[in-house]
DSSP file (Angstrom, degrees, kcal/mol; ACC not computed):
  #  RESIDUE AA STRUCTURE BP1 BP2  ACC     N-H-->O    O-->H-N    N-H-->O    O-->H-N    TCO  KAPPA ALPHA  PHI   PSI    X-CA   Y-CA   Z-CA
    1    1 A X              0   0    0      0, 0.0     2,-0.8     0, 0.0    27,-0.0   0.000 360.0 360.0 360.0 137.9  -61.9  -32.4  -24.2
    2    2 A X        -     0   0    0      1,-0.1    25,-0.0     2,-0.0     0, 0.0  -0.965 360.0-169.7-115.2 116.1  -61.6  -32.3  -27.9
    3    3 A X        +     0   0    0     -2,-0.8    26,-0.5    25,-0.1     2,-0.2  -0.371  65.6  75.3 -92.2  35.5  -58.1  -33.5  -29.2
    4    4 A X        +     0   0    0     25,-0.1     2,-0.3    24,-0.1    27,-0.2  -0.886  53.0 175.1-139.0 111.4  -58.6  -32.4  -32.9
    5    5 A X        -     0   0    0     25,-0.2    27,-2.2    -2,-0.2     2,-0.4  -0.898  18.3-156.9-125.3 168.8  -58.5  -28.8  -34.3
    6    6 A X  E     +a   32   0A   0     -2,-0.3     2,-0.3    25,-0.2    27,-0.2  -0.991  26.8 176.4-152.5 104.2  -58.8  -27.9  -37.7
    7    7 A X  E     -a   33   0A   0     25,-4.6    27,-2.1    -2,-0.4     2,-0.2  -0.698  27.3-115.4-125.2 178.8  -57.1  -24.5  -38.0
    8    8 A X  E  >  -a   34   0A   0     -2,-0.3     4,-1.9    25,-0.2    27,-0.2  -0.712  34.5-111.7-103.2 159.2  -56.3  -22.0  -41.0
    9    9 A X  H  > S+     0   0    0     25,-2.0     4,-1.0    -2,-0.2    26,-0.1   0.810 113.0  54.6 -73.1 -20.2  -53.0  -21.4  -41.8
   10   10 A X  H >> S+     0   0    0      2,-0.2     3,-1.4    24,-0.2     4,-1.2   0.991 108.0  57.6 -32.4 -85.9  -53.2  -17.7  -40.6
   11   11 A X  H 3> S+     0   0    0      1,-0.2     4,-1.9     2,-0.2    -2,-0.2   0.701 104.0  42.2 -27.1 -45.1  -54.3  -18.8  -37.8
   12   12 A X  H 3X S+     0   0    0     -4,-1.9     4,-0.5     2,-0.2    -1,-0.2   0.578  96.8  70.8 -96.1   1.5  -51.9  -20.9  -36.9
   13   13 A X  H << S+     0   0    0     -3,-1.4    -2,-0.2    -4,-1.0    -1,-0.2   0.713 106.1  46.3 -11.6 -70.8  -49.1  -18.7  -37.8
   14   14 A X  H  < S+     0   0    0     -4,-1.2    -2,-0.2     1,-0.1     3,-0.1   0.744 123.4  31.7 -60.9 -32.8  -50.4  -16.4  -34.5
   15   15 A X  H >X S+     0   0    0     -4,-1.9     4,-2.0     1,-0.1     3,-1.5   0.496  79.7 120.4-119.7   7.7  -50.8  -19.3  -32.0
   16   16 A X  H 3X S+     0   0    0     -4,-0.5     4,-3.1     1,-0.2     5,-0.5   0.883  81.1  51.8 -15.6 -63.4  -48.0  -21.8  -33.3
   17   17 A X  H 3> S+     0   0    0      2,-0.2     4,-2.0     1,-0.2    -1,-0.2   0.885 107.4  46.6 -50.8 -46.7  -46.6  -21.5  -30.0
   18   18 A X  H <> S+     0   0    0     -3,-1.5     4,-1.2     2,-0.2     3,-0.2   0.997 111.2  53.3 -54.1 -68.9  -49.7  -22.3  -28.0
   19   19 A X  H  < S+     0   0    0     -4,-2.0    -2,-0.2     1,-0.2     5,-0.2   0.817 107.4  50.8 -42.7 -35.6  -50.5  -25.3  -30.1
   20   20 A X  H >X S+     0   0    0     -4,-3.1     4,-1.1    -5,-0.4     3,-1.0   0.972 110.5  50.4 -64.6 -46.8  -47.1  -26.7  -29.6
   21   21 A X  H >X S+     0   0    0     -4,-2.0     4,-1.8    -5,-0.5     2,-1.6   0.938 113.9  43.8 -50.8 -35.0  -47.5  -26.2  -25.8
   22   22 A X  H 3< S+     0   0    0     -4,-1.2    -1,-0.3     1,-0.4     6,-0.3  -0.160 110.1  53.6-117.8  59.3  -50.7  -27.9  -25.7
   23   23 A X  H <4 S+     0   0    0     -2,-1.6    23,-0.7    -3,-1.0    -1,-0.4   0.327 111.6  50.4-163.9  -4.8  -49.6  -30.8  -28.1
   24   24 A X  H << S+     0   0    0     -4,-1.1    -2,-0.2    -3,-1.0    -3,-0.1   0.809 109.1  48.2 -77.3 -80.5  -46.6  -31.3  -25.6
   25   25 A X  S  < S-     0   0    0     -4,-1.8    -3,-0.2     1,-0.2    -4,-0.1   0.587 114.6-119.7 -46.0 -27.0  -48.7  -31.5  -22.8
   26   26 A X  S    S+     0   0    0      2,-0.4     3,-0.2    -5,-0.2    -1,-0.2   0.743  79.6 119.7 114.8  42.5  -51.3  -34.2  -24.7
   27   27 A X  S    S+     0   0    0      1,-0.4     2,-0.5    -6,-0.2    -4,-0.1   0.704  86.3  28.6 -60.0 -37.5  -54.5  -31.5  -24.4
   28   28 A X        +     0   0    0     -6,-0.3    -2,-0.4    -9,-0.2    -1,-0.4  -0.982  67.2 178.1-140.1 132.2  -54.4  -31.7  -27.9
   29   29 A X        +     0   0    0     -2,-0.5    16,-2.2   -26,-0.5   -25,-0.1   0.499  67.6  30.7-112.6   8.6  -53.4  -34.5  -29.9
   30   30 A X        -     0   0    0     14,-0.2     2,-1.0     2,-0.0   -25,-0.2  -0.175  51.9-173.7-160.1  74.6  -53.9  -33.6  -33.6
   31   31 A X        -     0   0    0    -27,-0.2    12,-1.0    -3,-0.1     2,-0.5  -0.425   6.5-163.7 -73.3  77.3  -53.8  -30.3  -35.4
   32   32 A X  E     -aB   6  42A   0    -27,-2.2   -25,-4.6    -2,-1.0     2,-0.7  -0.695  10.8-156.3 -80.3 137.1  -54.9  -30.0  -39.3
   33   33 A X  E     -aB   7  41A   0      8,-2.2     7,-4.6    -2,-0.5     8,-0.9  -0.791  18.7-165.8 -97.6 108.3  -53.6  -26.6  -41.0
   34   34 A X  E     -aB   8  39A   0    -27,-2.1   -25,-2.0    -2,-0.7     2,-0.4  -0.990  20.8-146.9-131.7 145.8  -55.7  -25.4  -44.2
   35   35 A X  E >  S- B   0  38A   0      3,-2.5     3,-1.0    -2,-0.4   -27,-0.1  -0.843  85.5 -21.3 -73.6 103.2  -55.6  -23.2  -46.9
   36   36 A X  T 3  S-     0   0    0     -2,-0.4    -1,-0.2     1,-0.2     3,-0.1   0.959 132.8 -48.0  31.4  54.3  -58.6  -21.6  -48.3
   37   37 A X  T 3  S+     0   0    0      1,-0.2     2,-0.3    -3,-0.2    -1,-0.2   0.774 117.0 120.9  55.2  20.0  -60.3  -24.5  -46.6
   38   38 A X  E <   -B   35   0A   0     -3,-1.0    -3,-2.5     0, 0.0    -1,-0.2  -0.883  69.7-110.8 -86.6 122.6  -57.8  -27.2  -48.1
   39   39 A X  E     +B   34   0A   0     -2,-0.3    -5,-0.2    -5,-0.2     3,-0.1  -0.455  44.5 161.2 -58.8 130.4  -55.6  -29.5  -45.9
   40   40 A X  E     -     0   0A   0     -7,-4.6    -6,-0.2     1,-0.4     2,-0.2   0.559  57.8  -5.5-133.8   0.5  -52.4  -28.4  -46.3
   41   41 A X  E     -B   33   0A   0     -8,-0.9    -8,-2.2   -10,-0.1     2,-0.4  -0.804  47.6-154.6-173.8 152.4  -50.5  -30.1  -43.0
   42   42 A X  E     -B   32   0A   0    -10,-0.2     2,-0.3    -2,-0.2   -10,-0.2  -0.992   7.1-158.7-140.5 131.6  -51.2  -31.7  -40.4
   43   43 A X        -     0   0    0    -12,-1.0     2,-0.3    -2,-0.4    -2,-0.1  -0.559  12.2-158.9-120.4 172.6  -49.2  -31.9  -37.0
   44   44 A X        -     0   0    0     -2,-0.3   -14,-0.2   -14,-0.2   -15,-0.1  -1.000  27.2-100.8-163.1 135.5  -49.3  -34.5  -34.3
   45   45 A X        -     0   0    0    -16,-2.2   -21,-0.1    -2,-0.3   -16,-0.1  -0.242  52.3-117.6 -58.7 138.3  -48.5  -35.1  -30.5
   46   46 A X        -     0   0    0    -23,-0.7     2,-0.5     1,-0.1    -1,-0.1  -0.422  36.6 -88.4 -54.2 148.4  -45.1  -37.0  -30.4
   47   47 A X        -     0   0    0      1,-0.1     5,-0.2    -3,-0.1    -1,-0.1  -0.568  36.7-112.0 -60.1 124.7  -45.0  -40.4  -29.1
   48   48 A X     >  -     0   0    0     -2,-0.5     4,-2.1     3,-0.1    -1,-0.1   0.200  32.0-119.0 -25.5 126.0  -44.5  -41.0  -25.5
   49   49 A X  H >> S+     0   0    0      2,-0.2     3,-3.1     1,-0.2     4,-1.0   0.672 112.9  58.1 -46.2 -97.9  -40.6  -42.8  -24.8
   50   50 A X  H >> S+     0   0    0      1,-0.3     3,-4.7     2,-0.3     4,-1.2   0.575 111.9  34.9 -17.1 -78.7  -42.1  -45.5  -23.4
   51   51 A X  H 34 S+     0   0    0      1,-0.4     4,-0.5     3,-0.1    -1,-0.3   0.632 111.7  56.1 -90.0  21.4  -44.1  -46.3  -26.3
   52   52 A X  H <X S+     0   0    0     -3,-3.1     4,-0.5    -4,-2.1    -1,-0.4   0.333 112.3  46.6 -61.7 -19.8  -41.7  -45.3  -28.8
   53   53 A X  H <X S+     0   0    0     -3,-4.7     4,-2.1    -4,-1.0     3,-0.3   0.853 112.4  57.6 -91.5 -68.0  -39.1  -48.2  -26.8
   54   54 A X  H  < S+     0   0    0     -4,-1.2    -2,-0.2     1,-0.3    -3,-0.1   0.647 109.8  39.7 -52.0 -29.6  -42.3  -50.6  -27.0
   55   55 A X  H  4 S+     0   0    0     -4,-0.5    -1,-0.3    -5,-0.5    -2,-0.2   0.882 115.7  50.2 -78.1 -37.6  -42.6  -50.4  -30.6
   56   56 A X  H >< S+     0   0    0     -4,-0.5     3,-0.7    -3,-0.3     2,-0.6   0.975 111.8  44.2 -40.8 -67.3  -39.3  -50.6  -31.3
   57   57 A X  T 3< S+     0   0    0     -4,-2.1    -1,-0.2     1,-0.3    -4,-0.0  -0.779 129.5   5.9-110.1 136.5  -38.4  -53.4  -29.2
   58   58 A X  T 3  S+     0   0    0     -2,-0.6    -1,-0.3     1,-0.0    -2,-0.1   0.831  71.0 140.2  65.8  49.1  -40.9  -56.4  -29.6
   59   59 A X  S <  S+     0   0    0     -3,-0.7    -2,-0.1     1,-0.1    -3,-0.1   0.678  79.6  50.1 -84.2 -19.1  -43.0  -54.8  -32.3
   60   60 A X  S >  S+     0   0    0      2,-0.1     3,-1.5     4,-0.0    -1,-0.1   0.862  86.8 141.3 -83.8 -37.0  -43.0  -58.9  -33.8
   61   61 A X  T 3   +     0   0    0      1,-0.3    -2,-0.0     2,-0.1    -3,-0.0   0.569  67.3  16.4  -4.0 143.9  -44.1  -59.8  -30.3
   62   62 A X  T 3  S+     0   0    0      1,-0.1    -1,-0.3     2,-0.1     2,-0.1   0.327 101.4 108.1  79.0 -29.0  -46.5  -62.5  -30.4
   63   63 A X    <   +     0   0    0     -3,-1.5     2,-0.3     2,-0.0    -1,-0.1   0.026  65.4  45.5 -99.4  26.0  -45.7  -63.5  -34.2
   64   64 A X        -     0   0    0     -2,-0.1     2,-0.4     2,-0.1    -2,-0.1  -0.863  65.0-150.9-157.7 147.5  -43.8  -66.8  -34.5
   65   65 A X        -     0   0    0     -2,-0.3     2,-0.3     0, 0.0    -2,-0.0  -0.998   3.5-149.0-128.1 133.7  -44.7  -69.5  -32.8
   66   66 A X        -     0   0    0     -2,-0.4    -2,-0.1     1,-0.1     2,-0.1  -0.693  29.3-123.8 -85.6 127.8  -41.8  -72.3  -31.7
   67   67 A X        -     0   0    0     -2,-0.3     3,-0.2     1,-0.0    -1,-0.1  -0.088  26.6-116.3 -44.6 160.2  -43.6  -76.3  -31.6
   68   68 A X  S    S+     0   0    0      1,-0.1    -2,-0.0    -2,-0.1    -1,-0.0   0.614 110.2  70.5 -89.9 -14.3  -42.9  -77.5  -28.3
   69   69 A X  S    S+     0   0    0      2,-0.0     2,-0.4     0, 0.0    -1,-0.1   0.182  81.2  84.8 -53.8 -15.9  -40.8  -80.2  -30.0
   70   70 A X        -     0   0    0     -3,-0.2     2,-0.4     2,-0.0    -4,-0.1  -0.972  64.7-151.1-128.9 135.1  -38.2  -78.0  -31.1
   71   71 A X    >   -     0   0    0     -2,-0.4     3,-1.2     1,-0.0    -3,-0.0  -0.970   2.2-166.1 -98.7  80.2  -34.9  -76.8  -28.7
   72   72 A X  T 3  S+     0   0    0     -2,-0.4    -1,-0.0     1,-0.2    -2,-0.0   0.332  85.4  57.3 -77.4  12.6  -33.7  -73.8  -29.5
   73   73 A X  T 3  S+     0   0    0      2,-0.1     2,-0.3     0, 0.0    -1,-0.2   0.394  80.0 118.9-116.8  10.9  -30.6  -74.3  -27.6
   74   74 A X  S <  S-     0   0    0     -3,-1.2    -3,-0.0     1,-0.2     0, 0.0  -0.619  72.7-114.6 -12.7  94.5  -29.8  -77.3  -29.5
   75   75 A X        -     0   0    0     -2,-0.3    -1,-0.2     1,-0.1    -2,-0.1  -0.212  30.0-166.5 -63.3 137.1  -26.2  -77.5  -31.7
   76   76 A X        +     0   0    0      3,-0.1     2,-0.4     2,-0.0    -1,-0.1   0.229  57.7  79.3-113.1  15.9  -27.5  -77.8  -35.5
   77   77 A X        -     0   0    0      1,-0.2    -2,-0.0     2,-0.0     0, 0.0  -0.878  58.8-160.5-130.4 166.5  -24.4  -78.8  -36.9
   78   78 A X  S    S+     0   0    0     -2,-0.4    -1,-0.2     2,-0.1    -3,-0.0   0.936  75.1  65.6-101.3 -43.3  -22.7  -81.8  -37.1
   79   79 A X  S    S-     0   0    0     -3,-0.1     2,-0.3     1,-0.1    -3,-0.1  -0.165  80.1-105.6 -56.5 153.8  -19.3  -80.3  -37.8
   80   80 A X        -     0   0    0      1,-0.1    -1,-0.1     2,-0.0     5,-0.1  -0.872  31.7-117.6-112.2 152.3  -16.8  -78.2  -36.0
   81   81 A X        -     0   0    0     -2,-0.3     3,-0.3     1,-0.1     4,-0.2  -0.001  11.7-129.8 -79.5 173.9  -16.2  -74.8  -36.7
   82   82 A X  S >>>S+     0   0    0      1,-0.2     5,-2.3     2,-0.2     3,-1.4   0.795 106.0  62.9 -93.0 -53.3  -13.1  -73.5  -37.8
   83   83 A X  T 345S+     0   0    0      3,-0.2    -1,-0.2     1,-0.2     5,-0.1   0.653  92.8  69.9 -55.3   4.3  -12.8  -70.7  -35.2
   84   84 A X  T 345S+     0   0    0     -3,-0.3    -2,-0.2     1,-0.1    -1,-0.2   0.734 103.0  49.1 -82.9 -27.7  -12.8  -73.8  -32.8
   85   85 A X  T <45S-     0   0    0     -3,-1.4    -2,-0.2    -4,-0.2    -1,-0.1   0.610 125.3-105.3 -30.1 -41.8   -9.4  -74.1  -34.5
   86   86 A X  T  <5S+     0   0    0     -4,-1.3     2,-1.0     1,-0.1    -3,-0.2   0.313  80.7 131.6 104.9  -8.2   -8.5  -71.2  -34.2
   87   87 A X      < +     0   0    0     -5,-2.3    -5,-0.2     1,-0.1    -4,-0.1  -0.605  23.4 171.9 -90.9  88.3   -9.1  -70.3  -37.7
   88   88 A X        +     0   0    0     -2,-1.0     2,-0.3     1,-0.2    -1,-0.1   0.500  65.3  26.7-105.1  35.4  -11.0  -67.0  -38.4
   89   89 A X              0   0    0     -7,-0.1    -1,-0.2     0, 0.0     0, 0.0  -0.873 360.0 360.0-162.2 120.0  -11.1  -66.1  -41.7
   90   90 A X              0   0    0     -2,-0.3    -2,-0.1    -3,-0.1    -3,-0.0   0.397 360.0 360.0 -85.6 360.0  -10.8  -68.8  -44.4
């Protein structure tokens, strides 16, 4: 299966519809449009939800690393806060 066509813009004009279908379905995943044999656009399957969610959330994954030494549930301040007062806006 070939998941690249390279069509003229005439062309794709008549079968717009087709392509779309079969770029929904993932038959085809990448569609360039030219103009007297010049790229002039280029269309693309969408991303799947799932990995559209999975890049979104935890795209840093992997990309800071905590010492084992260090307690990130650990107070870092010595003071107490002012909403502990009762106070929220100084």
């Amino acid at each position: 299966m070939d998941d690249t066509q390279t069509i003229s813009a005439s062309d794709f004009k008549a079968r717009c519809l087709d392509i779309f279908d079969r770029l929904t379905d993932r038959t085809l995943q990448k569609v360039t449009i030219t103009k007297r044999g010049r790229p002039v656009g280029v269309l693309m399957a969408p991303p799947r939800n799932a990995d559209s969610v999975r890049d979104l959330h935890g795209f840093m994954r992997g990309s800071v690393i905590v010492p084992d030494d260090v307690d990130l549930t650990a107070p870092i301040a010595e003071e107490r806060f002012s909403a502990e007062d009762g106070i929220l806006h100084a």
